[in-house]
C-alpha positions in Angstrom: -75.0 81.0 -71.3 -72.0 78.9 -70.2 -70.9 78.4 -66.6 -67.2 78.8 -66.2 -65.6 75.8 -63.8 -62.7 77.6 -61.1 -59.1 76.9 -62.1 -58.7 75.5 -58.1 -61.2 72.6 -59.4 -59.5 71.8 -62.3 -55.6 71.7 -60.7 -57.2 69.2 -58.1 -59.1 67.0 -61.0 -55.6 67.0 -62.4 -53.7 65.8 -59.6 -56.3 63.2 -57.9 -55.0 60.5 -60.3 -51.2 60.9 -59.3 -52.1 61.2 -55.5 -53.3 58.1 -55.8 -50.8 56.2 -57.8 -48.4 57.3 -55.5 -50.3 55.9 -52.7 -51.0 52.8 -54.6 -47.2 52.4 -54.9 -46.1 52.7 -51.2 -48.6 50.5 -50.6 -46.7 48.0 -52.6 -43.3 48.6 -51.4 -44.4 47.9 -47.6 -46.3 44.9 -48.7 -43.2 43.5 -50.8 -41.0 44.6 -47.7 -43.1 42.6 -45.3 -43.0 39.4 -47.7 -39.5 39.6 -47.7 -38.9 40.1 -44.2 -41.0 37.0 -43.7 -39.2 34.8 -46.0 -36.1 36.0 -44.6 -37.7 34.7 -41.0 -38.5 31.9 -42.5 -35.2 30.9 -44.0 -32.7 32.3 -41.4 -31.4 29.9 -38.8 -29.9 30.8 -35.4 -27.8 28.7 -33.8 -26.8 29.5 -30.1 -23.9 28.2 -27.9 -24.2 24.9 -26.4 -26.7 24.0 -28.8 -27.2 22.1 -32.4 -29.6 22.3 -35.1 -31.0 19.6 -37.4 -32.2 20.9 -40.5 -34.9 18.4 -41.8 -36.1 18.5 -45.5 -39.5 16.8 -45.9 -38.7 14.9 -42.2 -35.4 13.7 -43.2 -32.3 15.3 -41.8 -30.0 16.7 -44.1 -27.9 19.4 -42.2 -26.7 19.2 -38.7 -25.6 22.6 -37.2 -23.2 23.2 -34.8 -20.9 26.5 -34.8 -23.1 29.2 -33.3 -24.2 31.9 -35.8 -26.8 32.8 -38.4 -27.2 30.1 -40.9 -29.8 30.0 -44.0 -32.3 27.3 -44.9 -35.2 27.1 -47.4 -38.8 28.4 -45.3 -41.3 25.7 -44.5 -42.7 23.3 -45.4 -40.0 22.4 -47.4 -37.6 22.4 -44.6 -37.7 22.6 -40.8 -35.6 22.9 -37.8 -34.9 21.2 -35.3 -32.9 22.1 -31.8 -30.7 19.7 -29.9 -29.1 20.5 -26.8 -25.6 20.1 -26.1 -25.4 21.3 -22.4 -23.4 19.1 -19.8 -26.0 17.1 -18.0 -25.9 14.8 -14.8 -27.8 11.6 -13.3 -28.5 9.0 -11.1 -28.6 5.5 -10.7 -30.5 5.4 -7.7 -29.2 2.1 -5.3 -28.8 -0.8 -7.1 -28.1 -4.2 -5.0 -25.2 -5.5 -6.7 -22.8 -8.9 -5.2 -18.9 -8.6 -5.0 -16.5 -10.8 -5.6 -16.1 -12.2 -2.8 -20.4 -13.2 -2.0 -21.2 -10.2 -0.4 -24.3 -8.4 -1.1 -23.5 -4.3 -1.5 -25.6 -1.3 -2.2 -23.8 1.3 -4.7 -25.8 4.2 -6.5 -23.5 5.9 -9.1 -23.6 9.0 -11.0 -22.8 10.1 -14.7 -22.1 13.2 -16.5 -23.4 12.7 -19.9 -23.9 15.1 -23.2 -24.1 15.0 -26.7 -21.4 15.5 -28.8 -20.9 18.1 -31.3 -20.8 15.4 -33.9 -23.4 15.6 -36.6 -23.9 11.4 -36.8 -24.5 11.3 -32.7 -26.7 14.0 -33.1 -28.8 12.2 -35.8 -28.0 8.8 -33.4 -29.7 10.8 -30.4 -32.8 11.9 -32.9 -33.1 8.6 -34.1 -32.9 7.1 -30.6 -34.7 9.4 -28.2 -36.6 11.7 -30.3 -34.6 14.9 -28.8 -36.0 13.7 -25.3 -33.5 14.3 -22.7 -35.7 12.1 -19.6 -36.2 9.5 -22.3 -32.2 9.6 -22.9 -31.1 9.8 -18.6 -33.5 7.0 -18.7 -32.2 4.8 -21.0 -28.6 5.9 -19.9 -29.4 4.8 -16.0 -30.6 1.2 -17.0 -27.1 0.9 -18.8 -25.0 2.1 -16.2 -27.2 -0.1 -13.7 -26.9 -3.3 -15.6 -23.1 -2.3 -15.6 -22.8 -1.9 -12.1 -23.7 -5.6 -11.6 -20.8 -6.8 -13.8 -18.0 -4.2 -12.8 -18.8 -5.4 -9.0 -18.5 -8.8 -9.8 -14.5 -8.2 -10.5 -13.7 -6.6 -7.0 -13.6 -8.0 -3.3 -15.6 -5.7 -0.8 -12.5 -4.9 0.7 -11.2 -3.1 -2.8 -13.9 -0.8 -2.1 -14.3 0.2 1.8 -11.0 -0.3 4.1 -9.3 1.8 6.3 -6.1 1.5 4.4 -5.9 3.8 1.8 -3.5 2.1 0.1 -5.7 -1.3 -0.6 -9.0 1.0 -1.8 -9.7 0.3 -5.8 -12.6 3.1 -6.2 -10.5 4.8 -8.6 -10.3 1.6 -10.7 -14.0 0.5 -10.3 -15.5 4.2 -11.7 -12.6 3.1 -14.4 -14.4 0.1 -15.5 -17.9 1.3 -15.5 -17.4 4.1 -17.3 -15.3 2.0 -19.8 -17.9 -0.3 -19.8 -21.0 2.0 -20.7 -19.1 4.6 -22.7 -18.7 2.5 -26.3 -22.3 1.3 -25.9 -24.4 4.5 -25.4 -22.4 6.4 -27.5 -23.3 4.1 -30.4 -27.1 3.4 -29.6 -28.2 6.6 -28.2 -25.3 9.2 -29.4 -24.5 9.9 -25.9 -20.9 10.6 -24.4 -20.2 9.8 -21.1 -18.2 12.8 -19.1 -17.5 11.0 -15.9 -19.1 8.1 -13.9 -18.5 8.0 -10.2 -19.8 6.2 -7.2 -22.0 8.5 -5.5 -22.8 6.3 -2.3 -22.0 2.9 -1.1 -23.9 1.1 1.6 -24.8 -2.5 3.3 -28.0 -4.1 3.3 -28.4 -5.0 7.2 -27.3 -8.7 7.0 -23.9 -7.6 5.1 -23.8 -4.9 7.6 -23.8 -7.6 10.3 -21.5 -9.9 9.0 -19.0 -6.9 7.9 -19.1 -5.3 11.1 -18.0 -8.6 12.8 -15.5 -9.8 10.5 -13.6 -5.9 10.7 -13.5 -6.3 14.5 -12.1 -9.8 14.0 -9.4 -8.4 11.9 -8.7 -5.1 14.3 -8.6 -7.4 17.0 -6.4 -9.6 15.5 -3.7 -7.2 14.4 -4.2 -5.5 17.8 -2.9 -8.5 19.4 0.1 -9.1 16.8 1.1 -5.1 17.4 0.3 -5.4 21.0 2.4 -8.9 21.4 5.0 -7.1 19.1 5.2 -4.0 21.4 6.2 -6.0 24.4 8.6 -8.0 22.2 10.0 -5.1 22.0 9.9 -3.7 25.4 11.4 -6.7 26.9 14.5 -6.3 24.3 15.0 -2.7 25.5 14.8 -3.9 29.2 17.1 -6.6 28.5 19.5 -4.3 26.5 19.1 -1.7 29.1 20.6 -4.0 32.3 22.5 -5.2 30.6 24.2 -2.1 29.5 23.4 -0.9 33.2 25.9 -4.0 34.6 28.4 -3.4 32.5 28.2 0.4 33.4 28.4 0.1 37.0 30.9 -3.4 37.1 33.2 -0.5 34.5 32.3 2.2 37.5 33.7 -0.6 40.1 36.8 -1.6 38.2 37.7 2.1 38.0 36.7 3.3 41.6 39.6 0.5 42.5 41.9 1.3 40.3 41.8 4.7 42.0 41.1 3.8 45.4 44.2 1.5 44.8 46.6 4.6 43.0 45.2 7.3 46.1 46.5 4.2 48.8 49.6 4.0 47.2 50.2 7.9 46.8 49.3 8.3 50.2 51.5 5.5 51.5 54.5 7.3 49.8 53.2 10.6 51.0 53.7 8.8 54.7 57.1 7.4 54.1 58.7 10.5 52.9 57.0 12.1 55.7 58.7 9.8 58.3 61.6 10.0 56.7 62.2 13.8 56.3 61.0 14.2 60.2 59.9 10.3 62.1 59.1 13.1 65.3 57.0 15.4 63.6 55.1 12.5 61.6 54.6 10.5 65.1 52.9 13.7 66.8 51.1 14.1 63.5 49.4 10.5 63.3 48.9 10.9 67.2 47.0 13.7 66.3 45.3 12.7 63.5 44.1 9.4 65.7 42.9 11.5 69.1 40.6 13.9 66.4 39.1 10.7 64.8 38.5 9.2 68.7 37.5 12.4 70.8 34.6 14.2 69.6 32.9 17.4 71.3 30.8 15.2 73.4 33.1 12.6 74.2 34.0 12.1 77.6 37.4 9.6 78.7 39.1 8.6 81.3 43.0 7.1 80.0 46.5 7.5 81.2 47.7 10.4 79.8 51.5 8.1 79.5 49.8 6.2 77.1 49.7 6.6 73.1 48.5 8.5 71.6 47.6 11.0 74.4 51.4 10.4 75.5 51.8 13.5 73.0 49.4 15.7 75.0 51.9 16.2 78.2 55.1 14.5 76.9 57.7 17.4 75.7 59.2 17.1 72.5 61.7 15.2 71.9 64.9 16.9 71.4 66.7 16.1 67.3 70.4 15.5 67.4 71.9 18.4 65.3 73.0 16.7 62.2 76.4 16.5 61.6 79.1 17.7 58.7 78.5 14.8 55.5 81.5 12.9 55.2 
């Protein structure tokens, strides 16, 4: 007697085999996905802003990077990357004891804003150089500018470089020179380019001090005596120029006070003679007059004749005019 198998059995005998070809291939598609999505990783290249890569092909450079983006190489180990930086960066020369023109001994520490250039052959210099090490690089970059400092101070009297007179101070020049100095030389051995250079602080060992301090108050000193011997140059020429404009002020004041004294005299003497002569009486009695109010005052007590002049015209009657006669 045959047994008879379920037709539910057979439909799922049927399909096991496709179930699991179908498994087999998504299996395969996520694993070929994966492969590519690390070979992508592997190849793709990022470069970012203020920054540079070096695309090395068994450890030689062979592409330098510098526009920010997605770029492409081929996945390691047949070539790498490496990332530069190409941010603004700053140091210090710390004080360096340096001798001026004229034999003075100074302290100057300076500063420098350095970078590297977006220049594929200075970025290979600074590989080549420093190894991509940016201490190694301020390092080397400080013993330059220190070395420099010696010379470029060499050029300038101490006075170029601290005086009260703005007009005399060289700083400007001096940064000038020490940047023009360094710049051509680390640019070519280390790939660097110099920004700026300033001075950052200047100071005096304690025997400069000394000697500095003392030869500044000899020169205040001295032109404090030439302004102060100029001022009362100076002074004595405006007193002179003032009496003598004074004397000839007042001897002008004289002259004229005469001149009127002398006109008023000779006004009032013609005033008097055509007085007299239009009444002698009247101008008699008048100058009598005029001569007892100048003599008697409200406290004065005298004793005269009262027949006498000029107090004659006190008690004397008036003296009678002859009535003038017809003009011929």
């Amino acid at each position: 007697m045959t047994d008879l198998v379920p037709e539910d059995q057979i439909a799922a005998t049927l399909t096991a085999p496709v179930a699991s070809r179908s498994g087999m291939v998504m299996r395969l598609l996520l694993a070929a996905i994966v492969v590519m999505a690390a070979v992508l990783a592997g190849t793709a290249v990022m470069v970012g802003a203020g920054q540079a890569v070096v695309v090395s092909q068994f450890g030689a450079p062979i592409r330098v990077l510098t526009e920010p983006g997605l770029a492409w190489k081929l996945p390691a180990p047949v070539q790498d990357t490496t990332i530069v930086d190409l941010r603004l960066r700053t140091t210090s020369t710390g004080l360096n004891d340096v001798g001026t023109r004229d034999g003075l001994r100074i302290l100057v520490q300076a500063y420098v804003a350095w970078q590297v250039p977006a220049d594929p052959d200075a970025i290979r210099q600074f590989l080549r150089a420093v190894h991509n090490d940016p201490d190694e690089a301020a390092r080397q970059l400080r013993s330059f500018v220190g070395s420099a400092l010696q010379v470029t101070a060499s050029s300038f009297d101490f006075a170029d470089l601290v005086n009260t007179n703005p007009a005399r101070l060289q700083l400007a020049e001096f940064e000038r020179r020490l940047q023009t100095q360094v710049e051509a030389q680390v640019l070519k051995a280390y790939g660097i380019q110099l920004r700026q250079t300033g001075i950052e602080m200047l100071s005096l060992p304690d025997s400069s001090l000394t000697a500095t301090v003392s030869r500044m108050r000899s020169e205040r000193e001295t032109v404090a005596a030439e302004r102060t011997a100029e001022g009362r140059r100076a002074a004595a020429e405006v007193r002179s120029n003032a009496e003598r404009d004074g004397r000839i002020v007042v001897a002008q004041a004289h002259t004229e006070a005469a001149d009127i004294e002398a006109q008023a005299r000779r006004e009032a003497a013609s005033i008097r003679t055509r007085a007299y002569l239009t009444d002698p009486q009247l101008y008699t009695l008048m100058r009598s007059l005029d001569t007892l109010g100048q003599i008697v005052g409200p406290s004065t007590r005298l004793v005269l004749r009262s027949d006498a002049a000029p107090f004659s015209a006190l008690v004397e009657p008036p003296i009678a005019q002859p009535t003038p006669g017809p003009r011929p």
